[in-house]
C-alpha positions as CSV (number, residue, x, y, z in Angstrom):
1,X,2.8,-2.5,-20.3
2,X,4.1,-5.1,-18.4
3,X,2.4,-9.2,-18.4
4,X,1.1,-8.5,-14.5
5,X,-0.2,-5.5,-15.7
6,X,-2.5,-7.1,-19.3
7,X,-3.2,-9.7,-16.9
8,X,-5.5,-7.5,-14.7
9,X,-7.8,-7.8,-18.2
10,X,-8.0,-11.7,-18.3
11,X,-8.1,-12.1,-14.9
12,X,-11.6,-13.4,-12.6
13,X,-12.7,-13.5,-9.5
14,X,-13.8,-16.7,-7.7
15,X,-13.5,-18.0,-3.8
16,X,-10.8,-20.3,-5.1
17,X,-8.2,-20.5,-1.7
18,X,-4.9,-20.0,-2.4
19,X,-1.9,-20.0,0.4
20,X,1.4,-19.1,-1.0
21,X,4.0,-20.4,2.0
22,X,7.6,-18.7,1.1
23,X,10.2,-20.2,3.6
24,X,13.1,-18.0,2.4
25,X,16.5,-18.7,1.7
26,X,15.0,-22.4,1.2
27,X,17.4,-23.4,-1.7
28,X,21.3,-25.1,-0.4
29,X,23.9,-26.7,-1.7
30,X,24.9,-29.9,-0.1
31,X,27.0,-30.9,3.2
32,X,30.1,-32.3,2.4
33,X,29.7,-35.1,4.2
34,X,26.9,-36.0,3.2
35,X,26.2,-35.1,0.0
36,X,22.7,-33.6,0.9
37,X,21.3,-30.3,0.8
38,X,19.5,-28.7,3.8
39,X,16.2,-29.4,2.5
40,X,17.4,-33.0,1.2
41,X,18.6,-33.4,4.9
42,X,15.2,-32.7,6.1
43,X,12.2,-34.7,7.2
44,X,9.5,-33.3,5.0
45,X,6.6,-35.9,4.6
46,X,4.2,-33.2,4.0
47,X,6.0,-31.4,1.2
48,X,6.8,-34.7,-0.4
49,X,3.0,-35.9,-0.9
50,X,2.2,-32.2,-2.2
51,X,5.2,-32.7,-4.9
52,X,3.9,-36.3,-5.4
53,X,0.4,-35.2,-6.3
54,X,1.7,-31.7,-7.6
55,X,4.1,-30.2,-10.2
56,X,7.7,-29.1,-9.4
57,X,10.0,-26.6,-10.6
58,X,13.3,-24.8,-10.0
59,X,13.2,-20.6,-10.3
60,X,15.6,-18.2,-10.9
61,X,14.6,-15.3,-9.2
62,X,15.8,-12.6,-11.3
63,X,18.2,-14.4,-13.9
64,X,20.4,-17.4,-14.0
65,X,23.6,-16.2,-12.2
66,X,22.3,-12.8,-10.7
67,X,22.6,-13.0,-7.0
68,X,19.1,-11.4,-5.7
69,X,18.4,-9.6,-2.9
70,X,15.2,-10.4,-1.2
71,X,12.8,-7.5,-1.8
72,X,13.7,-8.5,-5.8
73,X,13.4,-12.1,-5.1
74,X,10.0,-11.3,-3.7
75,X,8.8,-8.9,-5.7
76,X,9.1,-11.7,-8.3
77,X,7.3,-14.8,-6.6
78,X,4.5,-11.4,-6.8
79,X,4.7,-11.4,-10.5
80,X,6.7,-8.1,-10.8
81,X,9.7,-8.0,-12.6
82,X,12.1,-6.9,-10.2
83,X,14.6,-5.5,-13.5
84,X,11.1,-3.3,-13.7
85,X,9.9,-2.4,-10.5
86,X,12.6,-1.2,-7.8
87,X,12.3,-0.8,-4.3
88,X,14.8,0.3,-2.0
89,X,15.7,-1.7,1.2
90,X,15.6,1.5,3.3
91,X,11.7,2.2,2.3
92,X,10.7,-1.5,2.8
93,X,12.2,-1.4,6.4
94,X,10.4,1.9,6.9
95,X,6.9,0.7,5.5
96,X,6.7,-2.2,7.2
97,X,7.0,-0.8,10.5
98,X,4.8,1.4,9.6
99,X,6.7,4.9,9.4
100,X,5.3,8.1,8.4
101,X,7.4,7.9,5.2
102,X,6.9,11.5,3.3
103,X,7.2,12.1,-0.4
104,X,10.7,13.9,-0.1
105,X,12.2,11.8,2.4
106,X,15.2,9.6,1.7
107,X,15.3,6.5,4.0
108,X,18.2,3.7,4.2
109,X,18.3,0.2,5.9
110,X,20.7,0.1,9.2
111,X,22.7,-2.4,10.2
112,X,24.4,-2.1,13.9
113,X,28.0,-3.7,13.3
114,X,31.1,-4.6,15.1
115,X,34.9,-3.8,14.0
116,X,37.8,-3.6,15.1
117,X,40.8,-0.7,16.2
118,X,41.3,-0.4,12.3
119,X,37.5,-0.2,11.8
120,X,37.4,-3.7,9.9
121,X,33.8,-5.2,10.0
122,X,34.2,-8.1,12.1
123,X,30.3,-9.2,12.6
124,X,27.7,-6.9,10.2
125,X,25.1,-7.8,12.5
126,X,26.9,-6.7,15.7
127,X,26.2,-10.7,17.4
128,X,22.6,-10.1,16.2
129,X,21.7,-7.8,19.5
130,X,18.4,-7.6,20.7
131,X,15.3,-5.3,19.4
132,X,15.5,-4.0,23.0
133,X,19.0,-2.8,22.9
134,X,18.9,-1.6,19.2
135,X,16.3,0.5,20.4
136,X,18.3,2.2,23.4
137,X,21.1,2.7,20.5
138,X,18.6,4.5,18.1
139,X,17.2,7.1,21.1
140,X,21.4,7.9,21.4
141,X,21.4,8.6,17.5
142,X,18.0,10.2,16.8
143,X,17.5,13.5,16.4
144,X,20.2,14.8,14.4
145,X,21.0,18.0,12.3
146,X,23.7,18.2,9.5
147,X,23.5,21.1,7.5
148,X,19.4,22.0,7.0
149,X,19.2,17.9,7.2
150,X,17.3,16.6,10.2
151,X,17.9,12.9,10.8
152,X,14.9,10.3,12.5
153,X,16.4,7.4,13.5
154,X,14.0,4.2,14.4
155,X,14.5,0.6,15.4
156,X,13.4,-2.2,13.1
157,X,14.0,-5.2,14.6
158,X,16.7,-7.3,15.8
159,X,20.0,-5.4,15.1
160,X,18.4,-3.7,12.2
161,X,17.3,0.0,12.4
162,X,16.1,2.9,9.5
163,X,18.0,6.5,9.4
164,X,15.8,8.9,7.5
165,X,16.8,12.1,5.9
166,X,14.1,14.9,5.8
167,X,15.1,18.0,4.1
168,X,15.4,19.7,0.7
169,X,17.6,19.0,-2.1
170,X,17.7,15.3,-1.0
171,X,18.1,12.3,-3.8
172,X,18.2,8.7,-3.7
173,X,21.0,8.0,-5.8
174,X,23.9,7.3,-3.5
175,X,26.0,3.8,-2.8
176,X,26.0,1.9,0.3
177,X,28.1,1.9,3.0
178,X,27.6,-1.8,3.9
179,X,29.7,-3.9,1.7
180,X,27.4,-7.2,3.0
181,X,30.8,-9.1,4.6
182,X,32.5,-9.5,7.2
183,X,37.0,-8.6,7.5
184,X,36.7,-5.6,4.9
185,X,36.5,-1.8,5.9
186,X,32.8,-0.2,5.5
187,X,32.9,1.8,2.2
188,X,32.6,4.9,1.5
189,X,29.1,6.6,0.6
190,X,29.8,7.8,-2.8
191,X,26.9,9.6,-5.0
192,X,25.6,8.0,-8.2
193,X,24.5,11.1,-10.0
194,X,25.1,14.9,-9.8
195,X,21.7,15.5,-7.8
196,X,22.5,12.7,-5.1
197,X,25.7,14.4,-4.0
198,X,24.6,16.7,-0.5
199,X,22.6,13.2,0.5
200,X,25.7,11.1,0.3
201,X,27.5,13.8,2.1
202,X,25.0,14.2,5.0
203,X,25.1,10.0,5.2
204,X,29.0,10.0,5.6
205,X,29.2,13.1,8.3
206,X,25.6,11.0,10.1
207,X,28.1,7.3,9.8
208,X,30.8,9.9,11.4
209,X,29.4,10.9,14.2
210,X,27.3,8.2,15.3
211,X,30.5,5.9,15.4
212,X,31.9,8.4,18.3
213,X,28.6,8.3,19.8
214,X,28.9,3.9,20.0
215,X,32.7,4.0,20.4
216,X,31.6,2.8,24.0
217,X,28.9,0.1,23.3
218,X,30.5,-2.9,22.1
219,X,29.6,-5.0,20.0
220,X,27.5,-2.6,18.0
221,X,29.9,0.0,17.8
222,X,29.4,1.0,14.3
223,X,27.0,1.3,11.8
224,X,26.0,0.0,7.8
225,X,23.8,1.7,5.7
226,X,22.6,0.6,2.6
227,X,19.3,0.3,0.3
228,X,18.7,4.5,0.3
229,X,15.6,4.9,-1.6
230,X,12.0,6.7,-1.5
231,X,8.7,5.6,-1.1
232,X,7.7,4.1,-4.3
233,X,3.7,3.3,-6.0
234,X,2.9,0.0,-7.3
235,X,0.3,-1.3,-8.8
236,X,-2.1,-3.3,-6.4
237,X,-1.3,-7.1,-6.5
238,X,-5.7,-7.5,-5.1
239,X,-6.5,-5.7,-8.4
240,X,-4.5,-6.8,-10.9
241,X,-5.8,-10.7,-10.0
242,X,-9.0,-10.3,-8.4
243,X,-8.3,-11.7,-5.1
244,X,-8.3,-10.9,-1.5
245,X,-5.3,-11.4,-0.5
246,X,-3.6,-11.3,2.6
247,X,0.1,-11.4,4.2
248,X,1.9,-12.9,7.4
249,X,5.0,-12.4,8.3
250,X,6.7,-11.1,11.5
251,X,9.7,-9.3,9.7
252,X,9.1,-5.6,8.7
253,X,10.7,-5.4,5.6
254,X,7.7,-8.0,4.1
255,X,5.0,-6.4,5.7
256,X,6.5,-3.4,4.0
257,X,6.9,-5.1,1.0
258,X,3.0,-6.9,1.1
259,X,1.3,-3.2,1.9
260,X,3.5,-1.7,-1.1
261,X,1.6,-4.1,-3.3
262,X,-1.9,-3.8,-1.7
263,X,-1.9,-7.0,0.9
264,X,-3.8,-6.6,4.4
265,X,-0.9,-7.6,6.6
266,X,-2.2,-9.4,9.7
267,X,-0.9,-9.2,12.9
268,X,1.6,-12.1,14.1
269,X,3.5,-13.3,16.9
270,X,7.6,-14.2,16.0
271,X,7.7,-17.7,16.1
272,X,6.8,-19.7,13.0
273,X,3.9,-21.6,15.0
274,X,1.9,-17.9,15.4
275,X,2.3,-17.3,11.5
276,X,0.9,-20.7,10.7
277,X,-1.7,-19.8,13.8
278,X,-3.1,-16.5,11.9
279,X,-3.6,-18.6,8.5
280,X,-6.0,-20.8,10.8
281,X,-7.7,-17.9,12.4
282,X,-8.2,-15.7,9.1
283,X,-8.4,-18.8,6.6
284,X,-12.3,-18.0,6.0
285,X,-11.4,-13.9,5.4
286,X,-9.6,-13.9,2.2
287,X,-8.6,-16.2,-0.5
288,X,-5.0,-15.2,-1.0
289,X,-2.3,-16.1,1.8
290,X,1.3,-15.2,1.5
291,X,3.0,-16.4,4.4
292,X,6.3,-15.9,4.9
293,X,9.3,-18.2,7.0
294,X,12.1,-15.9,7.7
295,X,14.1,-18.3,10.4
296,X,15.3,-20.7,7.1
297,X,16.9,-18.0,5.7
298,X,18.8,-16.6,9.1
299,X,20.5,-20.3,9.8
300,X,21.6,-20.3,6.3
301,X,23.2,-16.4,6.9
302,X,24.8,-17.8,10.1
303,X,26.0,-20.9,8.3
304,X,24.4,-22.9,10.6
305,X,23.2,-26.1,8.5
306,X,21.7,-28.1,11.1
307,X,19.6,-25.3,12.0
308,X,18.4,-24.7,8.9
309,X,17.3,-28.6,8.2
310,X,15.8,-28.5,12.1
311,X,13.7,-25.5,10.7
312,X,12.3,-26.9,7.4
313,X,11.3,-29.9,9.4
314,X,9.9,-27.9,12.1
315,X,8.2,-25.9,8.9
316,X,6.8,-29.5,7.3
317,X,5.2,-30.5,10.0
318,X,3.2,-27.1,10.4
319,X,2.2,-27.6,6.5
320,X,0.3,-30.2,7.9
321,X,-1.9,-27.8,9.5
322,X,-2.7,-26.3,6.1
323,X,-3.7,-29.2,4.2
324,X,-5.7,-29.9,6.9
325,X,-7.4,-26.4,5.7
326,X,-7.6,-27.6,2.1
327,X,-7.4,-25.1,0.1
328,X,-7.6,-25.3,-3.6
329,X,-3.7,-24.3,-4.1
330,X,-1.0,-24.5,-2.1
331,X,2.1,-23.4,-3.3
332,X,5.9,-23.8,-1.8
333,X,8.3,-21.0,-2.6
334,X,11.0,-19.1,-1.8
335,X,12.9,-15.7,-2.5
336,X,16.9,-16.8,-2.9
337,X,18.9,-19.9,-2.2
338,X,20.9,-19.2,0.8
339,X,23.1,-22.4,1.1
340,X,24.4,-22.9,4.8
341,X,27.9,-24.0,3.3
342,X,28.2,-20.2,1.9
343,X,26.6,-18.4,4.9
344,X,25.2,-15.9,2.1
345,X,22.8,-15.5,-0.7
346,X,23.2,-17.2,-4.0
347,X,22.7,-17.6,-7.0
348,X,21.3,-21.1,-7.3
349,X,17.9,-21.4,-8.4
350,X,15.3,-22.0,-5.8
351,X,13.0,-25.3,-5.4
352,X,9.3,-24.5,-5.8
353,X,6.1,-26.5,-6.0
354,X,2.0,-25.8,-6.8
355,X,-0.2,-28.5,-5.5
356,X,-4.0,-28.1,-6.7
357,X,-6.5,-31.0,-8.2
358,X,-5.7,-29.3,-11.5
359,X,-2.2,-30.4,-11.6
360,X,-0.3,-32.8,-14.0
361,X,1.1,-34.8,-11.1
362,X,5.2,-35.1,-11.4
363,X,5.1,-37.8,-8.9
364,X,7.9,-37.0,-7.3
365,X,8.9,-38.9,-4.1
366,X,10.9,-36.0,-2.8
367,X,11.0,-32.3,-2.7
368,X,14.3,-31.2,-3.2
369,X,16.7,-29.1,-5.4
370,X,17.3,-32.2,-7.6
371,X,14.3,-33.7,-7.9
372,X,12.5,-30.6,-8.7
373,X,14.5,-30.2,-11.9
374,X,12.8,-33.3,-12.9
375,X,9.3,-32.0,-12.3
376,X,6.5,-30.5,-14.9
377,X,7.4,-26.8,-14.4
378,X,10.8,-27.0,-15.2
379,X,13.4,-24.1,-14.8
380,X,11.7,-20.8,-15.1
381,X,11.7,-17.1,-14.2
382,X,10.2,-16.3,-10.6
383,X,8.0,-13.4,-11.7
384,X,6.1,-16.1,-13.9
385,X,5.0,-18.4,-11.3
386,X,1.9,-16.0,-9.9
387,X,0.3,-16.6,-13.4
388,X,0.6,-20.0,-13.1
389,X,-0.8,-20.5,-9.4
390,X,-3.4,-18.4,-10.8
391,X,-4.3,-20.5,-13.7
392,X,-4.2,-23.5,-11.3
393,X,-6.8,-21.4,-9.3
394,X,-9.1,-21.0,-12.3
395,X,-8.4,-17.6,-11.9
396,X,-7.4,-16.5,-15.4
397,X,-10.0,-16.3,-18.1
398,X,-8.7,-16.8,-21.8
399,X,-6.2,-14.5,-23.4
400,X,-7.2,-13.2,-26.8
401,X,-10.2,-14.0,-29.1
């Protein structure tokens, strides 16, 4: 047993508030010119008095030096150990927009690409097309039969889409063909185990054919599979600490992610205002809020760092909106570093703060990377910072006689 799992017996309910914001990708590495990170770059009063009066930290979201993805870096900042509990991008995507996902069913993430006359990836995200267009593609590769295979293709959003395999003598256990960068060759789907070979065949003859089918519509005129998995059962994140929890976020894959683990997901407009919007309007309903940023994370992908310092400022000034709310925690986290200078995930450990009257206060004049490895928390594993929110909720009764 697991320590989210013994914690379900210590754990007690109360109307303490809690709003978890997760701006992902938040953590950077600084600007040459500078010598400041995105988030030092930043104008962030508001998450400067909350590491003032609060304690700070830095996370590693799996491990020092592992590189995580961000369904493990989330399922973490849950409290599941994502070396424990693994969930497949392709079943995330397909959750969270709300697919008919059945038991046998083998479901991978889709990327629309671009490359070249010697099929070398030249942008993985195909100039980041439209959910409009991505859905025109999918209607040209839905509806395929390989072997006794049928194949359901669905948009997701953006340039992403989900390719599900529904047939018998399917298994999950195959590689990806998205190597996750640009000026290399997609690879190969190769199968990890005797039992996953006839699905990583049926993926390579499905990448086959739906290249001839997008030979004509540049730029997406390929397409990157990756994350093949099948539903999986979790335990229920409500349960386990007593709370009614809610999430919003206007990305599929967390909404996927938040029902997995038992979270209402509310409904929310794209832009970062309508997230912060929906805490106001549901702020009486539960007493658990994970809302999520997504935009941080995408300037730091397109290694744009400006961008990325305009968004955690546009961010800091909506936080004002929250502590307007007061709630009894508040809590700044995120999944992964993704430092614009790389234009990729890292392995940097990510700044994070809890602000609640219960605190030790660091007094820290400034939230960032350096200053938090000054603060009270110190460097710690990601899936350990729900107990501690919780504790700083008075949510966790006493452990042991």
């Amino acid at each position: 047993m697991g320590l989210i799992e013994q914690i379900r017996d210590f754990s007690v309910p109360s109307p303490t508030k809690i709003v978890m914001v997760a701006i992902d990708g938040l953590g950077g590495l600084p600007d040459p010119a500078t010598g400041k990170t995105e988030l030092e770059s930043a104008n962030t009063p508001n998450m400067d008095c909350l590491a003032f009066e609060g304690n700070c930290g830095l996370m590693d979201p799996v491990s020092p030096g592992i590189i995580p993805g961000s369904i493990p870096g989330h399922l973490a900042i849950f409290g599941f150990d994502p070396l424990e509990y693994d969930i497949g991008r392709g079943a995330m995507e397909a959750i969270g927009i709300n697919f008919d996902l059945q038991a046998e069913d083998i479901v991978a993430r889709g990327n629309f690409a671009t490359v070249d006359e010697n099929n070398v990836i030249l942008d993985r995200r195909a100039g980041r097309i439209a959910t409009e267009k991505t859905t025109e593609l999918c209607q040209l590769l839905d509806g395929m039969r390989i072997q006794d295979v049928n194949l359901i293709v669905r948009p997701v959003k953006d340039y992403r889409f989900i390719v599900v395999l529904r047939g018998i003598g399917l298994a999950s256990g195959v590689s990806d063909s998205d190597p996750q960068v640009n000026g290399v060759k997609p690879r190969k789907i190769i199968p990890l185990n005797e039992p996953a070979a006839k699905t990583a065949d049926i993926a390579n003859k499905f990448i086959i054919r739906s290249k001839t089918i997008l030979n004509k519509h540049h730029p997406a005129n390929m397409i990157l599979l990756r994350g093949f998995s099948k539903r999986p059962h979790f335990p229920s994140l409500p349960e386990i600490y007593k709370v009614q929890a809610a999430a919003i976020s206007s990305f599929p894959a967390y909404k996927g992610l938040s029902r997995l683990v038992g979270l209402d997901v509310l409904e929310t407009g794209n832009e970062i205002e309508d997230q912060f919007n929906t805490l106001d309007e549901y702020f009486k309903d539960y007493n658990f809020f994970y809302l999520h940023v997504k935009q941080v994370d995408t300037a730091g992908e397109d290694g744009n760092f400006s961008r990325k310092v305009e968004l955690i400022t546009r961010v800091d000034k909506l936080l004002g909106n929250v502590i307007r709310l007061n709630p009894e925690v508040m809590v700044i986290a995120s999944d992964h570093s993704t430092p614009a200078i790389m234009a990729l995930h890292s392995w940097h450990p990510v700044p994070v703060l809890i602000h609640s009257k219960w605190c030790r206060p660091d007094k820290i004049n400034k939230f960032s990377e350096n200053s938090c490895l000054k603060g009270g928390l110190g460097r710690f594993p990601a899936v350990q910072l729900m107990p501690q929110v919780m504790a700083h909720a008075l949510k966790l009764g006493k452990f042991g006689a």
